[in-house]
C-alpha atoms as one frame of an Amber mdcrd trajectory, in Angstrom:
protein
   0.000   0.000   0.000   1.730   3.127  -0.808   0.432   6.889  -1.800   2.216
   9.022  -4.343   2.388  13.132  -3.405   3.077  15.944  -6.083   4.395  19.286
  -5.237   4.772  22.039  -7.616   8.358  20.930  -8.460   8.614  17.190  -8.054
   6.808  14.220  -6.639   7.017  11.686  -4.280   5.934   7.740  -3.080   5.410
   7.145   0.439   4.792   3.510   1.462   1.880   2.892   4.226   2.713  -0.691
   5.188   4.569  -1.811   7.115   5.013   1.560   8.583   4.559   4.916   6.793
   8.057   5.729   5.378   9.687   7.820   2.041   9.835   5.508  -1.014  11.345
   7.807  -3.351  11.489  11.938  -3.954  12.484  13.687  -7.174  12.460  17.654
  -7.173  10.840  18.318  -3.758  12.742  19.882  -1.184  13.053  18.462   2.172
  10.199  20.923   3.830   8.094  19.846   0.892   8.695  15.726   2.294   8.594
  16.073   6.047   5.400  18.393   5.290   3.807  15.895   3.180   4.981  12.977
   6.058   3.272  15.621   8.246   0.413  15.064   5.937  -0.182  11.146   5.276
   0.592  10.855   9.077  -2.198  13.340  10.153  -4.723  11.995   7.767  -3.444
   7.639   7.559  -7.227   6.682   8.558  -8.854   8.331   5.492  -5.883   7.742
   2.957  -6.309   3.755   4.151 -10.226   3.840   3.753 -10.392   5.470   0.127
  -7.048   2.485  -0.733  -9.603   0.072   0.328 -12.547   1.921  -1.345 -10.881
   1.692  -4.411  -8.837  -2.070  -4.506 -11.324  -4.110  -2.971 -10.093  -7.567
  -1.749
């Protein structure tokens, strides 16, 4: 389970399982990934429930 991020200037994939961590970052500055950590961290629940939502098992 991972989500992907995209700043103005780059993107990023963050993987959810086993633990939320950086996958891989190309053009964002490091603000731009701890802020969109900050981000996944804050809102993990509803970021999980739309994953499900949309690959059903």
């Amino acid at each position: 389970m991972h989500v992907h991020v995209q700043g103005q200037n780059g993107e990023a994939k963050y993987w959810l399982e086993p633990q939320i961590e950086l996958a891989q970052s190309v053009g964002l500055s490091r603000r731009e990934i701890n802020e969109a950590l900050r981000l996944i961290q804050e809102h993990e629940y509803d970021i999980r429930s739309a994953w499900y939502k949309h690959f059903p098992s």
